[in-house]
C-alpha positions in Angstrom: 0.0 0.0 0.0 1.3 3.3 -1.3 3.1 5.6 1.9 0.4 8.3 0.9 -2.4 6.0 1.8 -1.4 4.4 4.9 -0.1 7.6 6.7 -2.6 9.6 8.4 -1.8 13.5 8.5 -2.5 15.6 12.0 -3.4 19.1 12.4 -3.2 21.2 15.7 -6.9 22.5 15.1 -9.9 22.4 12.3 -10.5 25.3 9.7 -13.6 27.3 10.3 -15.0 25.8 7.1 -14.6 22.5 8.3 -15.9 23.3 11.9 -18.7 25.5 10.7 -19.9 23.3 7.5 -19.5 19.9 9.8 -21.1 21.1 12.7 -24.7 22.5 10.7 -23.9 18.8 9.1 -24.1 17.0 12.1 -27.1 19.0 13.0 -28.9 18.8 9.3 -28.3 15.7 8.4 -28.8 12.0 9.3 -26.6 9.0 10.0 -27.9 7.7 6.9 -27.4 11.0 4.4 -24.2 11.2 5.7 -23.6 7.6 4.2 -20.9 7.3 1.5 -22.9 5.3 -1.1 -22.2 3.4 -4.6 -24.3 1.3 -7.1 -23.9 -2.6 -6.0 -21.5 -4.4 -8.2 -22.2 -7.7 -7.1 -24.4 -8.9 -10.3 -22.2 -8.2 -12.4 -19.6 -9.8 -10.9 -21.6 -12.7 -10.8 -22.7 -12.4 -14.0 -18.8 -12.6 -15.2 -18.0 -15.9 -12.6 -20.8 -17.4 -14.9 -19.7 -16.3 -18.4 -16.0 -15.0 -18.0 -14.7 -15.4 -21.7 -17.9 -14.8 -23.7 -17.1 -11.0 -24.7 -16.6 -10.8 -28.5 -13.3 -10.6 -29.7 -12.6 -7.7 -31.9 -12.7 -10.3 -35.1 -16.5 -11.5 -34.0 -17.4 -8.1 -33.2 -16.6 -7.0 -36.7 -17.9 -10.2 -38.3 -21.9 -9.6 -35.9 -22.0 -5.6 -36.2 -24.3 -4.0 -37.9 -23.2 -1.0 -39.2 -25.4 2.3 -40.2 -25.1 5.4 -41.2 -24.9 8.3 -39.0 -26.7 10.7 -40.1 -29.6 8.2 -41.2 -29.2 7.3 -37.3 -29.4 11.1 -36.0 -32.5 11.2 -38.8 -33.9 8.4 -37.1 -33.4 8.9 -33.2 -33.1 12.6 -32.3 -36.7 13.5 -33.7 -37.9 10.4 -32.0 -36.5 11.4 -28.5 -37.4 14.4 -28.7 -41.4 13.8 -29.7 -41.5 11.5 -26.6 -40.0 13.9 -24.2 -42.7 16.3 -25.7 -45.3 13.7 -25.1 -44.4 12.5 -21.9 -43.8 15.7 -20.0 -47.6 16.6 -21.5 -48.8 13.4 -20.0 -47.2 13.6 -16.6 -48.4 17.5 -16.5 -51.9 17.1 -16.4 -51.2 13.6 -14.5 -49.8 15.8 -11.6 -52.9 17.7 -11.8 -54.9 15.3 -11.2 -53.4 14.0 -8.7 -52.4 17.0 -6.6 -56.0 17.3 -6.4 -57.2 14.3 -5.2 -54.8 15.0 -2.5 -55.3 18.4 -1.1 -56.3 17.4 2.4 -52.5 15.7 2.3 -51.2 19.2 1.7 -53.7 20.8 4.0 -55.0 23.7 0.8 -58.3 23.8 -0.3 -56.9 25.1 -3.9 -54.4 23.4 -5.6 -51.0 26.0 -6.4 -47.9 25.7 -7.6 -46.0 23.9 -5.4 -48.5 21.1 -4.8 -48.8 20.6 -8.7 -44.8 20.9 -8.6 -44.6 18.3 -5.8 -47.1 15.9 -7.2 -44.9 16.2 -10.3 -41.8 15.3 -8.5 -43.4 12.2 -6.5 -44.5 10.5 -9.7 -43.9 6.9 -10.0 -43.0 7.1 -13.7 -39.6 8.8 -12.6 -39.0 8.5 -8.5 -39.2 6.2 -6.2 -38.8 7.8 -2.9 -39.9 6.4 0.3 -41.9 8.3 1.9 -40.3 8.0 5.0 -37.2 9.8 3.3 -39.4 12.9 1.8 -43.3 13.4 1.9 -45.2 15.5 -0.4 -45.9 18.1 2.2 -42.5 18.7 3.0 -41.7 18.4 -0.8 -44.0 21.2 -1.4 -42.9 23.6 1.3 -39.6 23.1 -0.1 -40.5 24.2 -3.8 -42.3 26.8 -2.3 -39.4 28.7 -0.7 -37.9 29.0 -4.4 -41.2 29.9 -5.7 -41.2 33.0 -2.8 -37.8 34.1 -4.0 -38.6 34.2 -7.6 -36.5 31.3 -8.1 -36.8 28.4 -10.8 -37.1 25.3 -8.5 -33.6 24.0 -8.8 -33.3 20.4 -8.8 -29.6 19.3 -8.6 -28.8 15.7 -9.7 -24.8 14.3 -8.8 -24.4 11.7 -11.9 -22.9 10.8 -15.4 -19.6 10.1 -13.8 -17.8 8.8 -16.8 -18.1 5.2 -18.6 -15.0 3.7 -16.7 -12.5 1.6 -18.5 -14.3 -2.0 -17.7 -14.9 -4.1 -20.7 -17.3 -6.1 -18.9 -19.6 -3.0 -18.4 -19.0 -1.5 -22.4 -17.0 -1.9 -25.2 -15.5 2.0 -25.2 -15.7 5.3 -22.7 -18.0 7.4 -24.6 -21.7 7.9 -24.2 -24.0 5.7 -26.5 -27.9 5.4 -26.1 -27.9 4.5 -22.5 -27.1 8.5 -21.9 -29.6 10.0 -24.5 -32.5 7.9 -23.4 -31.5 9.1 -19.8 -30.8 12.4 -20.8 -34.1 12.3 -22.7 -35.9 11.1 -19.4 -34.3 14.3 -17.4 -35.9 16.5 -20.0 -39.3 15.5 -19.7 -38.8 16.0 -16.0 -37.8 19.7 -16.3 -39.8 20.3 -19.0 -43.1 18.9 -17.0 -41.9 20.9 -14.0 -41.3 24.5 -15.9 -44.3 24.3 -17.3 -46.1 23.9 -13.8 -43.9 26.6 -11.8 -44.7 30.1 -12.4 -40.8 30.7 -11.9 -39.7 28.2 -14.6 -37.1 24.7 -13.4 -33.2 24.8 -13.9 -32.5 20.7 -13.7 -28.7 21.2 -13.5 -26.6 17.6 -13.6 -24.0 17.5 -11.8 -21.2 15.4 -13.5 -19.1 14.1 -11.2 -16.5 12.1 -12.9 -13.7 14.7 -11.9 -14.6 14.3 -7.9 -14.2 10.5 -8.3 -11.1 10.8 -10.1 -9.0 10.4 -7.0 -10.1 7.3 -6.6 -11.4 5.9 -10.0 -8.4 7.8 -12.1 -10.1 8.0 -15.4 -7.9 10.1 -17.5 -8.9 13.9 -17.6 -9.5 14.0 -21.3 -12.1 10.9 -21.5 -13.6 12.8 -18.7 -14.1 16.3 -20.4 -15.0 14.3 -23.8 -17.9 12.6 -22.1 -18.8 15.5 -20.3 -18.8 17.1 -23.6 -20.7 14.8 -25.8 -23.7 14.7 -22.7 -23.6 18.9 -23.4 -24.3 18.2 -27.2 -26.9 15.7 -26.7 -29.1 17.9 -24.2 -28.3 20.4 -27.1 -30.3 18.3 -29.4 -32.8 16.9 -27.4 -34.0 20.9 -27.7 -34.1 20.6 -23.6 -31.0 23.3 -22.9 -33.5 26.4 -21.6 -34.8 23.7 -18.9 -31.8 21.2 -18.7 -27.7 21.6 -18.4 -24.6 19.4 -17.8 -22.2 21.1 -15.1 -19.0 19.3 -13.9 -19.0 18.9 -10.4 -16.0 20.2 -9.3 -16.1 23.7 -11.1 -19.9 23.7 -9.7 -18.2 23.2 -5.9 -15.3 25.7 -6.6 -17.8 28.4 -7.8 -19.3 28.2 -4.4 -16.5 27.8 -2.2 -13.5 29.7 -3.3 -9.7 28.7 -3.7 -9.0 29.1 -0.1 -12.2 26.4 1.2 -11.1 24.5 -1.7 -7.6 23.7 -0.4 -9.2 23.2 2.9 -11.7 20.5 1.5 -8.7 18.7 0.0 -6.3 18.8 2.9 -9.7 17.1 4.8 -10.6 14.9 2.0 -6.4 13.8 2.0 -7.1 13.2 5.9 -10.1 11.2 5.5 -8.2 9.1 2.8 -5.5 8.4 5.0 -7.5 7.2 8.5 -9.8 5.1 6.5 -6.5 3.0 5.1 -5.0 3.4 8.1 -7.7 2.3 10.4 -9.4 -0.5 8.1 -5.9 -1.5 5.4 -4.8 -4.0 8.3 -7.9 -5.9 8.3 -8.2 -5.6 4.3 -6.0 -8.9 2.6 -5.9 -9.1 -1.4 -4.6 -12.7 -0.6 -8.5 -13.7 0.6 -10.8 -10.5 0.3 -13.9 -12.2 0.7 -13.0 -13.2 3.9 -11.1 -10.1 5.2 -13.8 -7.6 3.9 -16.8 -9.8 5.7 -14.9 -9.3 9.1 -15.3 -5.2 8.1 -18.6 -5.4 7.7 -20.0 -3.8 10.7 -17.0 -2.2 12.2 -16.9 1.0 13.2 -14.7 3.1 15.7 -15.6 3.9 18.6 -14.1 7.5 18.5 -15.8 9.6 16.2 -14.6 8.8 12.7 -15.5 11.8 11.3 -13.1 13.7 13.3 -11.1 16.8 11.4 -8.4 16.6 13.9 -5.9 14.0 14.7 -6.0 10.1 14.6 -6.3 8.1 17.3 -5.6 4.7 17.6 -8.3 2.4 15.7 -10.7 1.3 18.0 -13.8 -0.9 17.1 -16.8 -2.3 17.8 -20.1 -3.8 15.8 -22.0 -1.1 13.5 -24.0 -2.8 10.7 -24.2 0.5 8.9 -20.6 1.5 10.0 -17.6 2.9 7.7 -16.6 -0.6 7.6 -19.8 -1.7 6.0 -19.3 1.2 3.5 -15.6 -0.4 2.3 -17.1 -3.4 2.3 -19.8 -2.6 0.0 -17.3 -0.1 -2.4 -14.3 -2.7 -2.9 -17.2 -4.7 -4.8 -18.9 -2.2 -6.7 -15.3 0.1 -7.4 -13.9 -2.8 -8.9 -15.4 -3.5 -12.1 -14.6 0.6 -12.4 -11.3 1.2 -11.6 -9.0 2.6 -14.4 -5.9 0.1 -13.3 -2.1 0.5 -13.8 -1.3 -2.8 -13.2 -2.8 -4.0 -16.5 -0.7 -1.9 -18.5 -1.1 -1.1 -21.9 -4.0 -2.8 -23.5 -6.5 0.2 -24.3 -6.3 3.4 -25.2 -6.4 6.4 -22.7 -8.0 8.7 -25.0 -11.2 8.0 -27.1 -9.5 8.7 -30.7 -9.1 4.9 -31.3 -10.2 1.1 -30.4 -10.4 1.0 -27.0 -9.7 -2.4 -25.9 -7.8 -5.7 -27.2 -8.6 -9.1 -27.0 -5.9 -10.1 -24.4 -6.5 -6.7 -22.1 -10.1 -7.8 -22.1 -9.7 -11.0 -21.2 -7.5 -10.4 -18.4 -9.8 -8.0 -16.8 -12.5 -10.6 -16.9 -10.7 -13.2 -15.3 -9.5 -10.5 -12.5 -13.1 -9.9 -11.9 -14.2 -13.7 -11.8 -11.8 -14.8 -9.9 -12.3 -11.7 -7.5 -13.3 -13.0 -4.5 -10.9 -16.5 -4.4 -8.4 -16.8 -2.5 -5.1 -16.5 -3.7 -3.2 -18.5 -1.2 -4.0 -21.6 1.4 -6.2 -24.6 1.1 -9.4 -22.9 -0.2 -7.2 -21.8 -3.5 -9.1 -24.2 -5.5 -5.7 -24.5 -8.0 -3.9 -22.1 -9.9 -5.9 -19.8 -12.1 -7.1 -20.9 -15.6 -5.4 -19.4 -18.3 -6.8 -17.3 -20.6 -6.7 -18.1 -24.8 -4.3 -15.0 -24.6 -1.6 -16.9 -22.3 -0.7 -17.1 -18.5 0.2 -13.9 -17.7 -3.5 -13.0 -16.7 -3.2 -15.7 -14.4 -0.4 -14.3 -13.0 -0.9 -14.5 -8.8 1.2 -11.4 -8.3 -1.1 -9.6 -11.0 -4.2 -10.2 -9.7 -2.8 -9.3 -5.7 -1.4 -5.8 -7.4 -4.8 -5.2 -8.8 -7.1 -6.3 -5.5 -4.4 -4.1 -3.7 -5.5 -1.3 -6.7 -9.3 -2.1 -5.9 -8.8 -1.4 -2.3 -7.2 1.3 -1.9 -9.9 3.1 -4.7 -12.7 2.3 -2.3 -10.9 3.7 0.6 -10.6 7.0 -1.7 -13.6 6.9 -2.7 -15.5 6.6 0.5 -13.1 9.2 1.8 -14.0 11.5 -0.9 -18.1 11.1 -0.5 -17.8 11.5 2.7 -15.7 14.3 2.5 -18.7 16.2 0.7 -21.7 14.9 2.7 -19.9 15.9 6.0 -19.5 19.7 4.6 -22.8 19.4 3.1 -21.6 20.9 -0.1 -24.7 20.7 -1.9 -27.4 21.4 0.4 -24.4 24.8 1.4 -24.2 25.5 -2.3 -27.2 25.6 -3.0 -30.5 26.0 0.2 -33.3 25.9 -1.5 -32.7 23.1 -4.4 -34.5 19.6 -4.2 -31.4 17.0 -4.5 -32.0 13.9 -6.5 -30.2 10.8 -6.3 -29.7 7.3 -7.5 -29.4 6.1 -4.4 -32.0 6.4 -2.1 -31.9 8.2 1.4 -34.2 11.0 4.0 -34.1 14.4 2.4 -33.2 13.6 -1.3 -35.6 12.0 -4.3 -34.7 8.6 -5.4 -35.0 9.3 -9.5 -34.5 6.8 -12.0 -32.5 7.4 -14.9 -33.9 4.4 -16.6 -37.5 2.6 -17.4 -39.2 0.9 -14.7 -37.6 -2.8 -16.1 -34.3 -1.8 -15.7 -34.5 0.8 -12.7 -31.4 -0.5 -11.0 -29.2 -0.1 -14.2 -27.2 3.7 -14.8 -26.4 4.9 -18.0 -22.5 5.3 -17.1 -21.9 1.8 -15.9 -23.8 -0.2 -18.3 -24.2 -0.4 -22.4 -27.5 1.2 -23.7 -30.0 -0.8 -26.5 -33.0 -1.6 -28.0 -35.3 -4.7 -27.9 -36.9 -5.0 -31.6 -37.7 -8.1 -31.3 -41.6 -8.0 -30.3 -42.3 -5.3 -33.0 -41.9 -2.2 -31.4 -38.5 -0.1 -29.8 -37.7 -0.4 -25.8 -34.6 1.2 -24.9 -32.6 -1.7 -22.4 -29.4 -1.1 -20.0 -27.3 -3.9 -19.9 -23.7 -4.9 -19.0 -21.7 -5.6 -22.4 -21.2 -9.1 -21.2 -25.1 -9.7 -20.6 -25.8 -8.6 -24.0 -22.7 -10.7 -25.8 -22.9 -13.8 -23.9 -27.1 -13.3 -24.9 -25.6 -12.7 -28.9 -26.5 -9.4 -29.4 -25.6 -7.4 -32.4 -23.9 -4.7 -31.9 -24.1 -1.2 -34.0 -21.5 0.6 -35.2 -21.4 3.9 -37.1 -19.4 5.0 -40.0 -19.6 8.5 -41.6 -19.7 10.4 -38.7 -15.7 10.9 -38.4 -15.1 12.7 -41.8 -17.5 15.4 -40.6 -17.1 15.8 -36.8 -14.9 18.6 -37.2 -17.0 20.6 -39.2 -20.7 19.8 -38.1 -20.4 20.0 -34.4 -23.8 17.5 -33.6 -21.8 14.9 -35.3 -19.0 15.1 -33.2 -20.3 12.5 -30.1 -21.2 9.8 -32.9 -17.6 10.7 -34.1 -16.0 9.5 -31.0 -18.1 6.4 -30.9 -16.9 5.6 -34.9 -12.9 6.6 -33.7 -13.1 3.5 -31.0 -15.1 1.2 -33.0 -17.7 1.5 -29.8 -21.7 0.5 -30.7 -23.9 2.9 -30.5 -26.0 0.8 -29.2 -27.2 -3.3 -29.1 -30.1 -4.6 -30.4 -32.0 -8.5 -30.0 -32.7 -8.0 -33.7 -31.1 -6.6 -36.6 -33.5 -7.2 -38.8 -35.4 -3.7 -38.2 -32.1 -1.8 -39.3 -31.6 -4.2 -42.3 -35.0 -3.9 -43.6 -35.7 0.1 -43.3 -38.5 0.1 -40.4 -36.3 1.0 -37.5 -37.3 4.6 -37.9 -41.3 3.5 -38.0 -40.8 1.4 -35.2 -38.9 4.8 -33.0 -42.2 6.6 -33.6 -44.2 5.3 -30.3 -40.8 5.2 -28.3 -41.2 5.8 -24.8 -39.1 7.0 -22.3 
């Protein structure tokens, strides 16, 4: 373990924005917002144990694609999106309506304004599912109507659209494909549905926060800005940018902090790094981390762990939801995410160019099948399997360096989320905004940037497509290696490269054509073969 992570840094006393910011935190917020949280890997893990080498090489994924046109595809699919986020922010208008209605004794009025309709809008089952325990409709609507008594647009704020990380077993390059637009397309109905039912207009402002998770997750800066880029475009031509816009995270935190609190968060956020390895990396072993990470579950120290001043000596005891829990749960989900050193050269850091080869992808999938064996002792089970590349995937020391990689991410990670939640940065930022999340917890509105069938899937850590197959378009978020080891076909573009320089709205399906990245994967090519793809997009929902 690096010196940088397992040395924990002391300072005589706490900056007042760390004192003032933690303290309102403590007071604000609950145990359970305070939570460092991350999607849960552990399907897809599975889903790799059960199928490790069935991702297409690059010679059967040019021998299976389907490749289009794309500006026949941009023909096809923009119109299409953006007739069924005019449809369906129509629909769920004059659904909220109705509904904010029915329930006026709930809000106490005995006319229906604003902020109900506003509320009823935001507590629709088509796009949230928050408990009510974590945020009812009255306390929605008082907090839409403190914008609406400022003259402000209610503000939603939504942290996501990290990056696609460098995992071939989630996608087959780092740009944005279909998962993104259709998501994208869902966040425009919402603001769209909301503007038109606030007097003061909605600002639905995503947060992109691949640059915050960079300390941990290291995606190059570059693939980073690209994506971030490409997500500006789309909302572009979704026609949703009055109502809708992509912000990274970082500049959106430094505008509202300053250099001086910003150097202060780091220097905290370094210190939170450092306690976590140094308290938790002794019980952490890549030799058996099934084992070692089980007895973290539920540890927690006794002191409080959120302390801005020195480090004491670890002390624990049993917390189900503790810090430990939280590592636990991060070294399985960070894994399949991590952009590692230890596998060298085998893709490309920049999206000008294929982005994976056969052996690099193979190697990653045997890491992440083999993930949780132990390396060493009885349990072993035998050496590794090779993979049709050779032994050195199956190298011992390789897989330990990249465990050891896996770690000390989630330990940055956490340390990072944490960092934020404890100075309440968003709620600081920005009072009177309603906070959406993907994950859901008190205060903050569970939304779902996918359909109702694949709720639990996000756009950045899974490969977007269509089902054809029943006669009509569905969009579907899968992992690569669902869709491949299912036989899939994927879509490529071509035509998009020669003009990306000089027509700007062809530049994100220029990216996609550089690295030889689908657009998209479909059950059925016959729909794109035989002309009626664009026919079938025209009762597309989203």
């Amino acid at each position: 373990m690096s010196t940088a992570m397992s040395t924990a840094t002391t300072e005589p006393s706490a900056s007042p924005l760390v004192t003032s910011r933690r303290e309102r935190s403590l007071r604000d917020l609950t145990a359970e917002q305070r939570r460092s949280q991350i999607s849960d890997g552990h399907r897809l893990i599975r889903a790799v144990r059960a199928r490790p080498f069935q991702l297409y090489s690059a010679r059967r994924h040019a021998t299976r694609a389907v490749t289009v046109d794309a500006e026949e595809w941009l023909a096809a699919v923009m119109p299409a999106l953006r007739a069924a986020v005019s449809r369906t922010a129509s629909a769920r208008l004059d659904t909220a309506l109705a509904r904010a209605r029915k329930r006026m004794d709930e809000y106490g009025v005995r006319r229906v304004g604003s902020a109900e309709a506003v509320a009823e809008a935001l507590s629709d089952g088509k796009w949230f599912r928050t408990q009510r325990a974590h945020m009812g409709r009255a306390g929605l609507r008082d907090r839409v109507a403190q914008a609406l008594r400022h003259g402000e647009p209610v503000e939603l704020l939504f942290p996501v659209f990290s990056r696609k990380p460098f995992s071939p077993v989630k996608n087959r390059g780092v740009a944005p494909d279909t998962a993104e637009l259709h998501s994208l397309a869902r966040c425009a109905a919402l603001a769209h549905t909301v503007a038109a039912l606030s007097p003061t207009g909605c600002r639905f402002t995503v947060l992109a926060d691949g640059r915050k998770y960079n300390r941990a997750c290291g995606t190059p800066g570059p693939v980073v800005a690209a994506y971030q880029d490409t997500l500006r475009r789309w909302v572009a031509d979704l026609g949703a940018d009055a109502v809708l816009r992509v912000v990274d995270y970082e500049g959106w935190v430094a505008g509202g902090l300053g250099a001086a609190d910003l150097r202060t968060r780091e220097e905290y956020y370094r210190r939170r790094a450092a306690e976590l390895a140094d308290r938790y990396g002794r019980l952490f072993s890549p030799h058996a981390p099934r084992e070692s990470l089980e007895r973290l579950v539920g540890t927690a120290d006794t002191h409080d762990a959120h302390s801005p001043h020195s480090t004491p000596a670890p002390r624990t005891t049993h917390d189900p939801a503790g810090t430990g829990g939280q590592l636990a749960h991060t070294f399985w989900s960070i894994a399949t995410s991590v952009h590692y050193t230890a596998l060298g050269t085998g893709h490309r850091d920049l999206p000008d160019g294929p982005c994976y080869s056969d052996a690099y992808q193979e190697a990653y999938a045997l890491y992440v099948a083999h993930l949780g064996r132990p390396l060493t002792g009885p349990d072993t089970g035998g050496p590794l399997p090779a993979t049709p590349y050779g032994r050195t995937a199956a190298d011992p020391d390789l897989h330990l360096a990249l465990r050891e990689e896996a770690w000390e991410a989630a330990c940055r990670y956490v340390a990072i989320s944490l960092t934020d939640r404890d100075l309440n940065l968003v709620r600081e930022t920005a009072p009177r905004a309603v906070k959406l999340t993907i994950h859901g917890k008190p205060g903050e509105l569970h939304f779902t940037t996918a359909a109702s069938r694949d709720a639990n899937m996000t756009a950045q850590h899974s490969t977007g497509g269509y089902a054809l197959r029943d006669g009509r378009v569905r969009p579907t978020f899968r992992y690569r290696i669902e869709r491949e080891a299912a036989g899939e076909t994927p879509v490529l573009l071509h035509g998009a490269a020669g003009r990306g320089g000089d027509e700007p709205h062809h530049l994100p399906l220029a990216r996609l054509e550089r690295m030889q990245q689908p657009i998209a994967y479909v059950d059925d090519p016959a729909p794109l073969l035989d002309g009626t793809f664009p026919r079938l997009l025209e009762d597309l929902e989203i």
